[in-house]
Structures are given as C-alpha cells and as structure tokens.
Residue frames as qw, qx, qy, qz and C-alpha x, y, z in Angstrom:
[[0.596, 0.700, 0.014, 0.394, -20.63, 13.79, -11.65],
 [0.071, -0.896, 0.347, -0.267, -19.02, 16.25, -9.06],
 [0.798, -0.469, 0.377, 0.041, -17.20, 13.06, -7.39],
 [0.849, 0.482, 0.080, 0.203, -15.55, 12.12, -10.42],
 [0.240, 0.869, -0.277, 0.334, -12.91, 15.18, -10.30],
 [0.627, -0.580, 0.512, -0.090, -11.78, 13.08, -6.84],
 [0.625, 0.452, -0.636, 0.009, -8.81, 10.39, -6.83],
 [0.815, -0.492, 0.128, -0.280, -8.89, 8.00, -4.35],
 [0.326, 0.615, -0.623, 0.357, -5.30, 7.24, -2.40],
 [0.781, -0.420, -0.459, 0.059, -4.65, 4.92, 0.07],
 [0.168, 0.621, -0.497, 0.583, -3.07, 6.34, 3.80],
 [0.568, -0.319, -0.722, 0.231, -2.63, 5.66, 7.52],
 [0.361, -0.804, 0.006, -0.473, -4.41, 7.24, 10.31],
 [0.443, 0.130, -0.687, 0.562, -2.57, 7.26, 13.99],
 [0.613, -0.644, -0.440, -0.128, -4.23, 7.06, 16.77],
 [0.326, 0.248, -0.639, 0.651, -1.65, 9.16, 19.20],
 [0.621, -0.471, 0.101, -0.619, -4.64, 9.69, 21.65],
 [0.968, -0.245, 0.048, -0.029, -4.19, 5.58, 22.33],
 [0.770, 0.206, -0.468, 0.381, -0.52, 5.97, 21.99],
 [0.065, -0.628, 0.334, -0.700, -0.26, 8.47, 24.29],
 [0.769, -0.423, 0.154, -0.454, -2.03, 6.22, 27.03],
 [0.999, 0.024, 0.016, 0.042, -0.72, 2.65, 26.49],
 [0.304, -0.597, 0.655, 0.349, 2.96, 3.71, 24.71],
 [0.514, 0.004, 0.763, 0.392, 1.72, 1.36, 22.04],
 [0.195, 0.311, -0.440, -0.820, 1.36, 2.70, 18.27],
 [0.552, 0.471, 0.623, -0.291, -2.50, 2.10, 17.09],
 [0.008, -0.248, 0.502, 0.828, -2.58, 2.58, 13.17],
 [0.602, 0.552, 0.487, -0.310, -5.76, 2.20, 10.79],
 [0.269, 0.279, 0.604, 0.697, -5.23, 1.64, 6.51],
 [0.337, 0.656, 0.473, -0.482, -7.79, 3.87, 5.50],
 [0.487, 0.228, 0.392, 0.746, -8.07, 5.93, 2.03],
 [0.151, 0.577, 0.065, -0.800, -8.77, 10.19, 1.53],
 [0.576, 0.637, 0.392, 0.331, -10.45, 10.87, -2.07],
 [0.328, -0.475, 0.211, 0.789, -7.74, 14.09, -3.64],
 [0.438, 0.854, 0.198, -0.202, -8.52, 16.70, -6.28],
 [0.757, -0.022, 0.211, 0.619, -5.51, 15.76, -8.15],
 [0.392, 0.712, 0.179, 0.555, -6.08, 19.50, -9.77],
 [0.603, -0.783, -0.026, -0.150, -4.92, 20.78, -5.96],
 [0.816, -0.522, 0.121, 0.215, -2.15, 19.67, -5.74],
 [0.073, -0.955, 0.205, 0.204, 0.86, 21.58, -5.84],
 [0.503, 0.465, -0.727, 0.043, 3.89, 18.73, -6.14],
 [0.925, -0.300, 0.225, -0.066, 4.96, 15.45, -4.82],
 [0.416, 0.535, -0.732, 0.071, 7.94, 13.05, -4.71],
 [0.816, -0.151, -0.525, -0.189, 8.87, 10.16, -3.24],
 [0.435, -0.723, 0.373, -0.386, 9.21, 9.69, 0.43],
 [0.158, 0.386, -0.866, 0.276, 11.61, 7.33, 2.51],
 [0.611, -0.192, 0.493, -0.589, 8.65, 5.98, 4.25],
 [0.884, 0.183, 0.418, -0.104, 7.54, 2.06, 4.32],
 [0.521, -0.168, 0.528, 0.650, 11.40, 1.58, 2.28],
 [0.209, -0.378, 0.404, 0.806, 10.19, 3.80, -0.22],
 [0.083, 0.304, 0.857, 0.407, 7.57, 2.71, -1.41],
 [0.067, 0.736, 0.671, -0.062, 5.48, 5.76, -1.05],
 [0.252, 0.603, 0.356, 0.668, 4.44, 9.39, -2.08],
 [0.237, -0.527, -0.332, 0.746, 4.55, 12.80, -0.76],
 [0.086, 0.638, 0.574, 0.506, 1.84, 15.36, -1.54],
 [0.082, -0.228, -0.278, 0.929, 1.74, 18.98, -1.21],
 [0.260, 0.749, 0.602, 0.090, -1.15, 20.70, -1.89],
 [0.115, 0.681, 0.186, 0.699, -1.93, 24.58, -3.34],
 [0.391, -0.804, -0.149, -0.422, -3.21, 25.13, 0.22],
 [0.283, 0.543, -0.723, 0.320, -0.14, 23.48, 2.24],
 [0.842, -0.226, 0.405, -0.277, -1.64, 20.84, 3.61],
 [0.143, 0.541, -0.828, -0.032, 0.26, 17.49, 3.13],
 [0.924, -0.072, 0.299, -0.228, -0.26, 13.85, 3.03],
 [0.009, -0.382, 0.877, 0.290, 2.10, 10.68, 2.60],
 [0.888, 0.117, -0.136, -0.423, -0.06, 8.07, 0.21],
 [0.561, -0.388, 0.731, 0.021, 1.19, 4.43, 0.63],
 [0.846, 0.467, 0.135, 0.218, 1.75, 3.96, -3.21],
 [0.619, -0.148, 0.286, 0.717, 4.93, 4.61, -5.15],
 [0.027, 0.495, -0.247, -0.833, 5.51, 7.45, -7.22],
 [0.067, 0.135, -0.805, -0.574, 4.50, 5.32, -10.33],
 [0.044, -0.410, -0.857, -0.309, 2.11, 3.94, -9.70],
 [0.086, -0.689, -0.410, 0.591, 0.62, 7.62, -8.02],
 [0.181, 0.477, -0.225, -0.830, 1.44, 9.00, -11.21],
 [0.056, -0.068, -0.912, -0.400, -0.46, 6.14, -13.15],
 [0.040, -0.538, -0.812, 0.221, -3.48, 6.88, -11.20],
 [0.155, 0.552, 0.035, -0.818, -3.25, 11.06, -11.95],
 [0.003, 0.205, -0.719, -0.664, -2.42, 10.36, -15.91],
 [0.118, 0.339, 0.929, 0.087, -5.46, 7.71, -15.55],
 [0.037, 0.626, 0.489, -0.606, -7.89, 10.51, -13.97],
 [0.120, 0.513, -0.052, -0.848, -6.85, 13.42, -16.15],
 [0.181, -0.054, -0.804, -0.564, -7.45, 11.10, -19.60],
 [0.168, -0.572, -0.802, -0.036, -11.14, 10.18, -18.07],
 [0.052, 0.694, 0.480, -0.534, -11.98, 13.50, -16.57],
 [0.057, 0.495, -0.348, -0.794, -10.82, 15.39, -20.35],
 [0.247, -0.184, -0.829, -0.466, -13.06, 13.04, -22.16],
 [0.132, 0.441, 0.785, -0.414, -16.19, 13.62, -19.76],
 [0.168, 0.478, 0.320, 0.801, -18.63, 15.89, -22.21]]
C-alpha cells in the first residue's frame, strides 16, 4: 500500500566519473519512483527537442523526466484519480 502514493518517471543517469577519464559521455535510461504530492512545480524543458519535463520539488531538489509535459501530467491526473479512490 505505502508504494502506491509513488509515480514512476523515466530519467538519465551520467556517469561524469567515466567522462572525466575517457572525455567520452557514458549515460544509463533508468527510472526514480516521485511522490507526485512533493512536488512543488514543473514545466517543460528544452532538453531532448522538448520533449521533456522539469520538476521542482517542496524540498528543492530537481529532476528532468524524459516525458513531455502531457503526457507527465497524464500520469499525475492518472495517480491522483487511483490514489482518491483507495479506501
């Protein structure tokens, strides 16, 4: 049950530890799970042409997700209807 309150976003880790050595840029997909009730605002970022999302949190930490805006706000909207129906 206590996972449930989590949303699960997709992002990229950097490796600068291997860029720093080589010069070449190591990247990894990965995804973070977010307490969508955390989070302060967002908009959309220039990154990957636009096609992704910028999240502040309450605590000012930050993360860019590699979805659009839309479909990041299709996934809160999705959450908040399933966690307000949980009894």
């Amino acid at each position: 049950m206590f996972t449930r309150r989590f949303i699960k976003l997709p992002i990229k880790v950097y490796d600068l530890e291997h860029k720093e050595i080589t010069g070449e840029e190591l990247c990894k997909d990965i995804y973070t799970m977010v307490n969508p009730f955390t989070i302060s605002r967002y908009r959309p970022s220039d990154e990957n042409n636009g096609v992704c999302t910028h999240i502040t949190f309450k605590d000012g930490d930050c993360i860019l997700t590699y979805i659009s805006i839309r479909e990041f706000e299709k996934i809160v909207n999705e959450h908040s209807d399933i966690t307000n129906n949980i009894p």
